[in-house]
C-alpha positions as CSV (number, residue, x, y, z in Angstrom):
1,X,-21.2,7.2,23.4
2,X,-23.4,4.2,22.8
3,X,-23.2,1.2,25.3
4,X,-23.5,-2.0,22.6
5,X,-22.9,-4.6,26.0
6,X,-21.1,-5.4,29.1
7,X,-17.7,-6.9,28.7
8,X,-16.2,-8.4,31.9
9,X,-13.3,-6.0,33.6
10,X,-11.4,-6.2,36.1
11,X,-10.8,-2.6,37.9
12,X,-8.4,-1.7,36.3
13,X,-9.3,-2.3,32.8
14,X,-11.4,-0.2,30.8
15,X,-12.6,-1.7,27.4
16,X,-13.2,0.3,24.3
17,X,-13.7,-0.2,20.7
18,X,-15.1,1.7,18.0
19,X,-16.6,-0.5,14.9
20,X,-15.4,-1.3,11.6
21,X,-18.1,0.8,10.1
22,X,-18.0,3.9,12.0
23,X,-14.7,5.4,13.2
24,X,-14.5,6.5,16.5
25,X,-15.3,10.6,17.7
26,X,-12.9,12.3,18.7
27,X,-10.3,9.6,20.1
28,X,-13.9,7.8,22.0
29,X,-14.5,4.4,21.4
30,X,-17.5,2.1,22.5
31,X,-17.8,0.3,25.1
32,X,-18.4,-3.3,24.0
33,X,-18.8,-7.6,24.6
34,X,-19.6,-10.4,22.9
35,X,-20.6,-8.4,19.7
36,X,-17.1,-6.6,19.1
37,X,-13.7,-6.1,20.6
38,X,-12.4,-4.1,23.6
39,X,-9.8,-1.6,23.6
40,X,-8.2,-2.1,26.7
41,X,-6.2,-0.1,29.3
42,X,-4.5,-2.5,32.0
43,X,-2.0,-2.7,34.1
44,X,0.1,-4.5,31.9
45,X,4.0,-3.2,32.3
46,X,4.3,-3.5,28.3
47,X,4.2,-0.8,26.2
48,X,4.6,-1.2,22.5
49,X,6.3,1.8,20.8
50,X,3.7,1.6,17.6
51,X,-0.1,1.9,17.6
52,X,-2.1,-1.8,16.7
53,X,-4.9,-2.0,14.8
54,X,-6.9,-4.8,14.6
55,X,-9.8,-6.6,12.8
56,X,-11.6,-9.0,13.8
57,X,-13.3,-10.8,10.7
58,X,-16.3,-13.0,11.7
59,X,-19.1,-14.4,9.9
60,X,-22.7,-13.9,11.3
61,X,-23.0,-16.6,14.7
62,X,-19.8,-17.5,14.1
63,X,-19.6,-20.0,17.6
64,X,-15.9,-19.2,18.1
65,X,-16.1,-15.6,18.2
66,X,-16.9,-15.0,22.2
67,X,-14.0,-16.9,23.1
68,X,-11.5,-15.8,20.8
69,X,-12.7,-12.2,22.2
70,X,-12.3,-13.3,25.6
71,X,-8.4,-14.2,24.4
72,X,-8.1,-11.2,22.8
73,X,-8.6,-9.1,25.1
74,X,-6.3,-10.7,28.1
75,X,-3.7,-10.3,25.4
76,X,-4.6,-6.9,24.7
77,X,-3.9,-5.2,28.7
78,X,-0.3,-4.3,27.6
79,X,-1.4,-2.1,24.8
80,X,-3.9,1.1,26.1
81,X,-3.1,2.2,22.6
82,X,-5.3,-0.7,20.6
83,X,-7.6,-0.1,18.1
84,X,-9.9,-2.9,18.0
85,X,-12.5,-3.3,15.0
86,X,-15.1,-6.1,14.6
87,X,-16.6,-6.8,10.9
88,X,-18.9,-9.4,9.8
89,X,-18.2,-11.0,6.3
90,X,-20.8,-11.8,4.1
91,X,-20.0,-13.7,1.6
92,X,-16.6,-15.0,-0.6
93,X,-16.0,-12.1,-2.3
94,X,-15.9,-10.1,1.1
95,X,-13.8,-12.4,2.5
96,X,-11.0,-12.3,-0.2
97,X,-10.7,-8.9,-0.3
98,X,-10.9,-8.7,3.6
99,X,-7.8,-11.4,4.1
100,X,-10.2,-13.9,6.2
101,X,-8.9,-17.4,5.9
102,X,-12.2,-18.7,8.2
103,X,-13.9,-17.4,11.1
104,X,-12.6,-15.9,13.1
105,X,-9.8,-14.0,11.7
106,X,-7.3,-11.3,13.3
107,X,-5.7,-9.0,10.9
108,X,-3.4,-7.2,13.2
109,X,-2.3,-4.0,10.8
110,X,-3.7,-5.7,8.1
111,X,-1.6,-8.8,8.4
112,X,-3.2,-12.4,9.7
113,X,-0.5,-13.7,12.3
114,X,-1.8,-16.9,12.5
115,X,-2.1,-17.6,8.3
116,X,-0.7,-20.6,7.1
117,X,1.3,-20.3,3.9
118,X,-0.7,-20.7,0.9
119,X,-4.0,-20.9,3.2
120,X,-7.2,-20.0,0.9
121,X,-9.1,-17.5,2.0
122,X,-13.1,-17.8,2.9
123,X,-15.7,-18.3,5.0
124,X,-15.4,-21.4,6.6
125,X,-15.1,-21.8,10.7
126,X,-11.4,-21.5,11.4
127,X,-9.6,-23.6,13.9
128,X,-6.8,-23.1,15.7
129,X,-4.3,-25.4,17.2
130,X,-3.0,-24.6,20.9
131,X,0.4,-25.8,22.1
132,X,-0.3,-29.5,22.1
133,X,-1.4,-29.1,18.5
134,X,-5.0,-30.0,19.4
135,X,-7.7,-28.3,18.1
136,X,-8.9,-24.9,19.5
137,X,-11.1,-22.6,18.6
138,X,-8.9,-19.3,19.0
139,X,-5.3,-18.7,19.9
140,X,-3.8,-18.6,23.1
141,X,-3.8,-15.7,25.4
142,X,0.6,-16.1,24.8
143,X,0.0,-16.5,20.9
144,X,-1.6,-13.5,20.9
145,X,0.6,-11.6,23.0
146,X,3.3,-13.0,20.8
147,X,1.4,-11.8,17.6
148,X,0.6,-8.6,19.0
149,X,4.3,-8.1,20.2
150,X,5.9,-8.9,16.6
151,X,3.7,-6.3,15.4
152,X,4.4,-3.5,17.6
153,X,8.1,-4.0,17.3
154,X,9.8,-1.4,16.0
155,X,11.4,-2.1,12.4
């Protein structure tokens, strides 16, 4: 397994993810930071009954990326299960066929959470709004959790 960076753990996390463009060996994932996502095994009490897989859709130095990672994975310690995936998008095309409506964009299996209705797809940096309806550049930890939670529901 190659190391790509540090990401910041507590001791009793452990953060894994294997990259868009190579699928992980043999259930192992890599280890990861700023450049891609953790799968993550906390001590979370949750425990989703269906496996997650996410995307994280960036564009190259996209400046929100870091911090939406950081939320991500907070949000991410209930589910050991995870499948985390980082993929830069290129160009409009790519991003229409990916789902990304701005950087960054989650697609948790496959579907963007946080997707207004009739929101265009593309390239542009996305912002988020938190509970006050300002401006933010990712969700909250709770969005996420609440995305992550609809998702694993079972239905």
């Amino acid at each position: 397994m190659r190391v790509l960076a540090a990401l910041p753990a507590t001791a009793a996390e452990t953060a894994r993810v294997a990259p868009e463009s190579e699928p992980a060996e043999g259930g192992e994932a890599r280890l990861l930071g700023s450049p891609g996502l953790p799968r993550l095994r906390g001590h979370h009490q949750r425990r989703p009954p269906a496996r997650l897989e996410l995307v994280l859709l960036t564009v190259p130095a996209c400046p929100n990326t870091a911090v939406f990672e950081e939320r991500l994975a907070a949000a991410l310690a209930g589910y050991p299960d995870a499948l985390v995936r980082r993929r830069e998008v290129a160009d409009d095309q790519e991003a229409t066929r990916a789902g990304m409506r701005g950087s960054p964009t989650l697609l948790v299996n496959g579907i963007d959470p946080f997707a207004a209705p009739g929101q265009a797809p593309g390239l542009s940096c996305r912002i988020f709004r938190d509970a006050a309806g300002r401006p933010a550049p990712a969700p909250t930890v709770e969005a996420l959790r609440r995305a992550l939670d609809q998702a694993g529901a079972p239905g």
